[in-house]
N, CA and C of each residue as an Amber inpcrd file, in Angstrom:
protein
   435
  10.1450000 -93.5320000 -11.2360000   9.0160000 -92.6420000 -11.0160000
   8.6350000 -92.0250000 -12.3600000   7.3830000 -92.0960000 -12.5370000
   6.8170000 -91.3750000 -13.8670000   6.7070000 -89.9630000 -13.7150000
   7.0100000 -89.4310000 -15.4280000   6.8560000 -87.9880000 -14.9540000
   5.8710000 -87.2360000 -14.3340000   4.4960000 -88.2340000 -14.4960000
   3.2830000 -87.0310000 -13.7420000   3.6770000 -87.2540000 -12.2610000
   3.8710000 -88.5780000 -11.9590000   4.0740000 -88.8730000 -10.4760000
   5.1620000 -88.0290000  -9.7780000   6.4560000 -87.4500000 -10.9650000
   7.2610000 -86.6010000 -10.5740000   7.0990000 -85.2700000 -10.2640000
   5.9950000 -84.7420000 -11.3010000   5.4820000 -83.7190000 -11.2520000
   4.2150000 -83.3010000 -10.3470000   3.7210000 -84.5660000  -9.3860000
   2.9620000 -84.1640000  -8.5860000   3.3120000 -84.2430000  -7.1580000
   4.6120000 -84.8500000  -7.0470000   5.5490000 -85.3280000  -6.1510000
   6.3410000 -83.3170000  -5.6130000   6.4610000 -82.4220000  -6.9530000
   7.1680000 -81.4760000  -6.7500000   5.9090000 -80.6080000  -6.4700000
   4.7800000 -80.9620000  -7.1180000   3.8780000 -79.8250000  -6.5170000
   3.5870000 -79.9260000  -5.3330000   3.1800000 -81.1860000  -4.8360000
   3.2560000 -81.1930000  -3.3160000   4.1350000 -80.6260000  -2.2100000
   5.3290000 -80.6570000  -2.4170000   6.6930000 -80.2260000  -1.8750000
   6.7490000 -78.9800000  -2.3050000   6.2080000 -77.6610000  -3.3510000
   6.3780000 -76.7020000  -3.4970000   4.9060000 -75.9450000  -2.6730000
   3.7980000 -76.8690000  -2.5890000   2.6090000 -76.5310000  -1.8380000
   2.5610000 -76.2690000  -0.3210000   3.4630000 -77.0190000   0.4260000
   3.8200000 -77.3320000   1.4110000   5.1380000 -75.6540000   2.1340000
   6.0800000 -75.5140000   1.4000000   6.8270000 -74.8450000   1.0420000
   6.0070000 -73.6940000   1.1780000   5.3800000 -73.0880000   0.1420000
   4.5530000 -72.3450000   0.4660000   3.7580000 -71.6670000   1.3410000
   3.1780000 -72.6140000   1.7990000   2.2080000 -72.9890000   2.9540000
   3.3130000 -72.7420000   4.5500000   4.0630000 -72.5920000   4.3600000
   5.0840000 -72.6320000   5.8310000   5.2480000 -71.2870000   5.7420000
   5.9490000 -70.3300000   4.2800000   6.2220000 -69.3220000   3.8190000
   4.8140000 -68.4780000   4.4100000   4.1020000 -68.5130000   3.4910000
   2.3190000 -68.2400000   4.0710000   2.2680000 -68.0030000   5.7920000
   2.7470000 -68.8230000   6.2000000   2.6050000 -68.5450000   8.0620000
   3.5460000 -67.4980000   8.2960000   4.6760000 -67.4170000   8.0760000
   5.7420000 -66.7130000   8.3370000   5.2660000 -64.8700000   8.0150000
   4.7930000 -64.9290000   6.6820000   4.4500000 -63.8090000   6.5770000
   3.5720000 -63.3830000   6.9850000   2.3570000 -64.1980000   7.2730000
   0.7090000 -64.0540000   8.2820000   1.5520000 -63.3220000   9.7630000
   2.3540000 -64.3450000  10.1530000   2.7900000 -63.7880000  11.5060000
   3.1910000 -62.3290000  11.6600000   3.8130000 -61.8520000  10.6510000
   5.2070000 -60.7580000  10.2740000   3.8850000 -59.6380000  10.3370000
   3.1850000 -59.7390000   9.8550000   1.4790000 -59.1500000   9.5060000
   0.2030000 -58.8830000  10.5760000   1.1910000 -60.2490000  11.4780000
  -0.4940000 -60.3270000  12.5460000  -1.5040000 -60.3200000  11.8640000
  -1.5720000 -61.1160000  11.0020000  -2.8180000 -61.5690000  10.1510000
  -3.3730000 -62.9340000  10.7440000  -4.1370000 -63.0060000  12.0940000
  -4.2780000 -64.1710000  12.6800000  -5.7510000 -64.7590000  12.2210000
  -6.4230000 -64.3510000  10.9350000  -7.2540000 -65.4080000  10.1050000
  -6.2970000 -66.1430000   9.4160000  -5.0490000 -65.3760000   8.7680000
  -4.4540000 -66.0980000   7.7610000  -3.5980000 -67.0330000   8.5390000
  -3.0290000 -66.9540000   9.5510000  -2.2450000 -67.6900000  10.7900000
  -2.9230000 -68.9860000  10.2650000  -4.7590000 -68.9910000  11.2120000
  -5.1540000 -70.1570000  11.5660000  -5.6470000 -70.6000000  10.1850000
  -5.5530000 -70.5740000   9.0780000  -5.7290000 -70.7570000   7.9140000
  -4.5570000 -71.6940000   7.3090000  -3.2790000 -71.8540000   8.2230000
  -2.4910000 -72.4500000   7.8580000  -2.6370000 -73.5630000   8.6300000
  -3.5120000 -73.8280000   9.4420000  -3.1170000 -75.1110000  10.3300000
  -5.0240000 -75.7060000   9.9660000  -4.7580000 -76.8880000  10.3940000
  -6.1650000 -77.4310000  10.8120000  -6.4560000 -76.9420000  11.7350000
  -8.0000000 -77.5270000  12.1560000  -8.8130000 -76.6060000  12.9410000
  -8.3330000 -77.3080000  14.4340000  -8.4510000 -78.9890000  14.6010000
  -7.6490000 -79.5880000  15.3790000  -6.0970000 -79.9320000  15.5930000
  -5.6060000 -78.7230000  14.7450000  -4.0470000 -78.7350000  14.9920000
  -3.7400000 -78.5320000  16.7480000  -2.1990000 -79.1250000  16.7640000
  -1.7450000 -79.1370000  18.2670000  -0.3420000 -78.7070000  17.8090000
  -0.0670000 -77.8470000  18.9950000   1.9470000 -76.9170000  18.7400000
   2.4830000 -76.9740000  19.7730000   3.3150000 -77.0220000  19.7970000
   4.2390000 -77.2550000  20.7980000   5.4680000 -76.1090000  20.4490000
   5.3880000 -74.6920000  21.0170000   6.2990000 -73.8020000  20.2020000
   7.2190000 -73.5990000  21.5820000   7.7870000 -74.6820000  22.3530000
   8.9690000 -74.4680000  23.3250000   8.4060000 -73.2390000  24.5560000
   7.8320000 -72.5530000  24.3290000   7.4920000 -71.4860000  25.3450000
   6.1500000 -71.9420000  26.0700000   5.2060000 -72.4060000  24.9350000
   3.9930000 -72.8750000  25.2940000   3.2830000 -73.5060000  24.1170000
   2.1890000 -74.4780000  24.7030000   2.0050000 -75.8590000  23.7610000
   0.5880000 -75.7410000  24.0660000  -0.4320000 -76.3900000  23.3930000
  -1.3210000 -76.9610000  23.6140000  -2.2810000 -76.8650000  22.1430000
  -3.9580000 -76.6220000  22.3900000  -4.6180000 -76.4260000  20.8670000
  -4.5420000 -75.4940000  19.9290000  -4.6560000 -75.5620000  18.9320000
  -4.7010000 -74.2850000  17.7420000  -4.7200000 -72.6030000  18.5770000
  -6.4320000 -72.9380000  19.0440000  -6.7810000 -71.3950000  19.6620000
  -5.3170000 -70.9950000  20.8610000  -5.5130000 -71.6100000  21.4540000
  -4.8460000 -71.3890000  22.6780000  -3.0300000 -70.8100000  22.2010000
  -2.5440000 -71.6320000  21.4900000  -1.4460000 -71.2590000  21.3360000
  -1.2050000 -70.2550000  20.2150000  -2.6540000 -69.7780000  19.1270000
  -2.5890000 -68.6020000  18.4980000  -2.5000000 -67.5610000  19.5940000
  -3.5240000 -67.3680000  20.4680000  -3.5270000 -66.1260000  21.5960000
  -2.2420000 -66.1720000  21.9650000  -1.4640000 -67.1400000  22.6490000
   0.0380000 -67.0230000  23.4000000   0.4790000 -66.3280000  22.2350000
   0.7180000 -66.4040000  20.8500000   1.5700000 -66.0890000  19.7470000
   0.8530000 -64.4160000  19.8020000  -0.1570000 -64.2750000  19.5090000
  -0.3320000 -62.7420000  19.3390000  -0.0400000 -61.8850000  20.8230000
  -0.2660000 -62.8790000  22.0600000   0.0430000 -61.9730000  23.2700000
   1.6550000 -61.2300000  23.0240000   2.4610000 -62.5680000  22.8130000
   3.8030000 -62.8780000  22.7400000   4.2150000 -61.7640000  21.5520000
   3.6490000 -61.3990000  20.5790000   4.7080000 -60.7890000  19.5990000
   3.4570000 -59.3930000  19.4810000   2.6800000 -59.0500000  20.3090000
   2.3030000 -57.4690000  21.0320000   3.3450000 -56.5830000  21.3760000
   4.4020000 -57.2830000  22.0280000   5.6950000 -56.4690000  22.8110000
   6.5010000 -55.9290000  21.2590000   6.3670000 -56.1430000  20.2170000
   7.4090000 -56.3910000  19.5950000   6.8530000 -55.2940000  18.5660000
   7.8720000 -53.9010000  18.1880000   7.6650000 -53.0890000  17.0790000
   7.6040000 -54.0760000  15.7540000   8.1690000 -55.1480000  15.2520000
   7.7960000 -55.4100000  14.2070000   8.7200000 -56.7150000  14.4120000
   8.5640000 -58.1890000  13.8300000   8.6830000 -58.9030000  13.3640000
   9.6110000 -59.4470000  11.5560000  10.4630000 -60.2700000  11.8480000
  10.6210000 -61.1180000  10.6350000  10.9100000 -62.4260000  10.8060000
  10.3390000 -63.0430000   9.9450000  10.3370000 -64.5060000  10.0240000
  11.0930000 -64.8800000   9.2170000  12.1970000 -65.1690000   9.2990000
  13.1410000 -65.3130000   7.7320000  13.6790000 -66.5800000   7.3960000
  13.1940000 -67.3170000   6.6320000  13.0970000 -69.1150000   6.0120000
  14.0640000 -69.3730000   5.4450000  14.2920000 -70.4610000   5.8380000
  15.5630000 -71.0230000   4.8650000  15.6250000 -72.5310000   4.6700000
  16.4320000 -73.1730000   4.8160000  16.7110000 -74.7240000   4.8710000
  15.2340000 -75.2900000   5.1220000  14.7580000 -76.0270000   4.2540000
  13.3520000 -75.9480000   3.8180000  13.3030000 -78.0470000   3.4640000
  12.8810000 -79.3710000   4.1590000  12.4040000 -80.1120000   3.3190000
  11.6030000 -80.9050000   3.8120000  10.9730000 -81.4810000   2.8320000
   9.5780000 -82.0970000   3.1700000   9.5970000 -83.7600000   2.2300000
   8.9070000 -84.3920000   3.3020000   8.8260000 -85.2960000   2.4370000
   7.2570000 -85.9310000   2.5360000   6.8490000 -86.2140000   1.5540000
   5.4200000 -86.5060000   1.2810000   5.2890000 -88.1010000   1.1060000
   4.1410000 -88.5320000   1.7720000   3.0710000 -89.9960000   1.5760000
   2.3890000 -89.6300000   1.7830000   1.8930000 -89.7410000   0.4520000
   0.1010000 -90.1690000   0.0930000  -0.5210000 -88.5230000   0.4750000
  -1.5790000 -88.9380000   1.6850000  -2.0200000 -87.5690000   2.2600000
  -1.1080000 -86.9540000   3.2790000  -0.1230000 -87.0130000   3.5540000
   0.0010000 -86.7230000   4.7670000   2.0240000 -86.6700000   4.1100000
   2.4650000 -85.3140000   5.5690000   3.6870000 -85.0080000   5.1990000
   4.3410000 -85.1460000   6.2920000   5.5130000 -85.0810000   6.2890000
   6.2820000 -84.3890000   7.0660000   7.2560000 -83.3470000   6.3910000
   7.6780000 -81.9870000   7.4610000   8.7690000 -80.8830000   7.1310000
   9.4920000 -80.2690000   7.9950000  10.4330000 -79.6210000   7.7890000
  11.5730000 -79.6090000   8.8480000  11.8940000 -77.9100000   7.9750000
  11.8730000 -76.9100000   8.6260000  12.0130000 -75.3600000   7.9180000
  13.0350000 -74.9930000   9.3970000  13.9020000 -74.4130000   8.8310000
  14.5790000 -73.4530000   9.8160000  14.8470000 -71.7720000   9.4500000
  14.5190000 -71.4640000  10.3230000  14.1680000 -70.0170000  10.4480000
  15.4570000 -69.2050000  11.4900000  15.1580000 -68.0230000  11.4070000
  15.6910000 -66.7110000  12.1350000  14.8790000 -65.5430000  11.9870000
  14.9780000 -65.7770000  13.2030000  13.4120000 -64.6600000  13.5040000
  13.7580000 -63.1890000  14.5380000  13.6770000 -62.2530000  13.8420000
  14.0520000 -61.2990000  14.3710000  13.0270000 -60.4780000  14.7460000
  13.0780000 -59.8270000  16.2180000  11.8320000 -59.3440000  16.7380000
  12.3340000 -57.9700000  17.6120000  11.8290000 -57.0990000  17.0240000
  12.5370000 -55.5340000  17.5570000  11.8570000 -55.0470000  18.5200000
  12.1100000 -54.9720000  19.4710000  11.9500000 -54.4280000  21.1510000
  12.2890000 -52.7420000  21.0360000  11.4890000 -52.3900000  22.0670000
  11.6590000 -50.8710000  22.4450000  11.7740000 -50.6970000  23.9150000
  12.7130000 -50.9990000  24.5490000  12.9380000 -50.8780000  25.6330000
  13.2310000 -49.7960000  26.2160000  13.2170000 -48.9320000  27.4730000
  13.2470000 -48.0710000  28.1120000  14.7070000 -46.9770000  27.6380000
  15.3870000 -48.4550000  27.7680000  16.9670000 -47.4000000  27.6570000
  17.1640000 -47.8210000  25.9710000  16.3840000 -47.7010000  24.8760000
  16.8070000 -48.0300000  23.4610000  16.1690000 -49.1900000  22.9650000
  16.6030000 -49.2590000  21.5540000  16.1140000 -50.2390000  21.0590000
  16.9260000 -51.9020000  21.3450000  16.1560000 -52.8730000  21.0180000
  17.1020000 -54.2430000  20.7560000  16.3510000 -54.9030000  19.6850000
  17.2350000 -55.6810000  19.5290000  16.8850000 -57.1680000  18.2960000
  17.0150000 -58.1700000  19.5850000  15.5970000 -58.9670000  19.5540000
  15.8850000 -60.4930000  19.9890000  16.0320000 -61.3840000  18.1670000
  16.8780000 -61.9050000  18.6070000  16.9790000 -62.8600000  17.4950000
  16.8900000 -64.4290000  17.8510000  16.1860000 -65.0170000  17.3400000
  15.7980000 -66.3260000  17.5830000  16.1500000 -67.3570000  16.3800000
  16.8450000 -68.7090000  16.4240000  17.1710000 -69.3130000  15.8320000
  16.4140000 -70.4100000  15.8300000  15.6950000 -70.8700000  15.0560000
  14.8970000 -71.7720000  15.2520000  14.3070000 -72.6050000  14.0640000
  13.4540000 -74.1070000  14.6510000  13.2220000 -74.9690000  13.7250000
  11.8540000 -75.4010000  13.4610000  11.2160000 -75.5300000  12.5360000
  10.0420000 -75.9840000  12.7410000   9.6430000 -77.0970000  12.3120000
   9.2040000 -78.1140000  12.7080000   9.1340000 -79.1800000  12.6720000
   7.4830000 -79.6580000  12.4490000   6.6610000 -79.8510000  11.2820000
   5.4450000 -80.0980000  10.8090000   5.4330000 -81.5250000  10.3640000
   4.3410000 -81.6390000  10.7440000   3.4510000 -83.0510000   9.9370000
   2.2500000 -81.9650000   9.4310000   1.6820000 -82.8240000   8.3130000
   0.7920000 -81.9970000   7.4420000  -0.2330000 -82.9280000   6.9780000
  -1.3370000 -82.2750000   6.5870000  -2.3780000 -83.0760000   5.6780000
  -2.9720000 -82.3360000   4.5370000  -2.7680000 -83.0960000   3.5950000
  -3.7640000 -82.7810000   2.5970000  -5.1280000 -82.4910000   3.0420000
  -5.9160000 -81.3890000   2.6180000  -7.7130000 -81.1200000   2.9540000
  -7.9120000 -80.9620000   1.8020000  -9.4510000 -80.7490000   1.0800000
  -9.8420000 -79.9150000   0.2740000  -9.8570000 -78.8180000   0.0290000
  -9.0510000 -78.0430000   1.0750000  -8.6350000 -76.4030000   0.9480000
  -6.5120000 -76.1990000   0.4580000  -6.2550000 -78.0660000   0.6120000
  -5.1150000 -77.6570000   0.0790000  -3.8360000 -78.3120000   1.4130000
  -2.8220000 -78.2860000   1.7820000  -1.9710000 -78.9090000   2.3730000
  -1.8010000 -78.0360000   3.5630000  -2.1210000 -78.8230000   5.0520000
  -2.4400000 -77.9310000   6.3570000  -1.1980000 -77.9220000   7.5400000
  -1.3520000 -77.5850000   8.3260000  -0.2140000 -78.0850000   9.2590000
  -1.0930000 -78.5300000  10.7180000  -0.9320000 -80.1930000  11.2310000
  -1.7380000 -80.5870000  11.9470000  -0.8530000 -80.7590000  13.1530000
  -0.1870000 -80.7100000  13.3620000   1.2640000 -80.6860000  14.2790000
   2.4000000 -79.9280000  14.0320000   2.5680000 -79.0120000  15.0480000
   3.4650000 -78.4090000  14.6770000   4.5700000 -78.1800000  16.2540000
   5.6360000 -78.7250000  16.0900000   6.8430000 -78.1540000  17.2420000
   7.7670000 -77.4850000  16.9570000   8.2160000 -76.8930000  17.8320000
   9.8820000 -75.7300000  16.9260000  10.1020000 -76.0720000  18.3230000
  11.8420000 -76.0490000  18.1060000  12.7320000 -76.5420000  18.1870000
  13.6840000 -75.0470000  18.1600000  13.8530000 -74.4960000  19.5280000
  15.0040000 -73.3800000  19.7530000  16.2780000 -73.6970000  19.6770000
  16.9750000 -73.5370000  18.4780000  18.4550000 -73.6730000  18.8440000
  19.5410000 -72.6310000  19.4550000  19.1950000 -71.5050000  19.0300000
  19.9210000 -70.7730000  20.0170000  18.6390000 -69.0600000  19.7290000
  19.2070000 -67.7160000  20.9550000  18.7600000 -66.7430000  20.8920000
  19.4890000 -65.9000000  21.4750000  19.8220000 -65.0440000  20.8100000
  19.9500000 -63.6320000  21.9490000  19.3610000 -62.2830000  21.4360000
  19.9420000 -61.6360000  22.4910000  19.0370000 -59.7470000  22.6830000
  19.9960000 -59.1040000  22.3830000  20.3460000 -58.1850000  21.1810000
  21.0270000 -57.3270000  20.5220000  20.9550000 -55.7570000  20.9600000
  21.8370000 -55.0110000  21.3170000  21.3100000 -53.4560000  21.5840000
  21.4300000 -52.8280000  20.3300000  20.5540000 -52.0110000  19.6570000
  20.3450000 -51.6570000  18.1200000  21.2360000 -50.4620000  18.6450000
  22.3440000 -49.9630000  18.1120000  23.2220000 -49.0490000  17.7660000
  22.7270000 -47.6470000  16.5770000  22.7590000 -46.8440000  17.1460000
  22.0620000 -45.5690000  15.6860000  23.2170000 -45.2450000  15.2510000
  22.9200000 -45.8040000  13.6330000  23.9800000 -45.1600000  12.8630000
  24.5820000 -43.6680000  12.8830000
């Protein structure tokens, strides 16, 4: 591999990277221009709770994390592999979502995977499919120091 080809090989894979990062924090934000800014306009998700088009499963996502004093989306194990226009990526997350329940606070904590195919646009590298993949969760009772 030549070095530009190497070097455009890592920008892609750091664009992408980004671009997943970018959702995570849109979400954490309820920033749902910047949300759908990460996907195509004909993106389809499949997020284990509920699936179907872009719109539809943004509303489930903002209904869904309404309940919740605040959000984190926290990234890790991160890779992608790129042809041509088009990607695939695999990000695993832990997502912590703070409840105010009657008798106290909790942490749901969610363990989870996200699983993208992507395309290059002229606005830059999108997510046109997207499924996650629950590996495990539970509900924490927050303890006051």
């Amino acid at each position: 591999m030549s070095d530009a080809a190497l070097l455009a090989a890592l920008g892609d894979r750091e664009a992408i990277r980004t671009l997943v990062h970018a959702y995570a924090v849109a979400v954490d934000r309820k920033d749902w221009t910047r949300v759908r800014d990460c996907f195509t306009a004909d993106a389809t998700c499949d997020y284990a709770w509920f699936r179907g088009d872009l719109a539809s499963v943004l509303e489930r996502i903002a209904q869904g994390l309404a309940q919740f004093e605040t959000t984190q989306h926290q990234l890790g194990t991160h890779l992608a592999e790129v042809s041509g226009d088009t990607a695939r990526a695999e990000t695993y997350a832990v997502c912590h979502h703070r409840l105010r329940p009657p008798d106290g606070l909790a942490d749901r904590i969610v363990g989870m995977r996200y699983l993208d195919a992507l395309v290059r646009t002229p606005a830059g590298w999108r997510i046109a499919r997207r499924d996650v993949v629950v590996d495990w969760e539970r509900l924490d009772p927050v303890v006051a120091p």
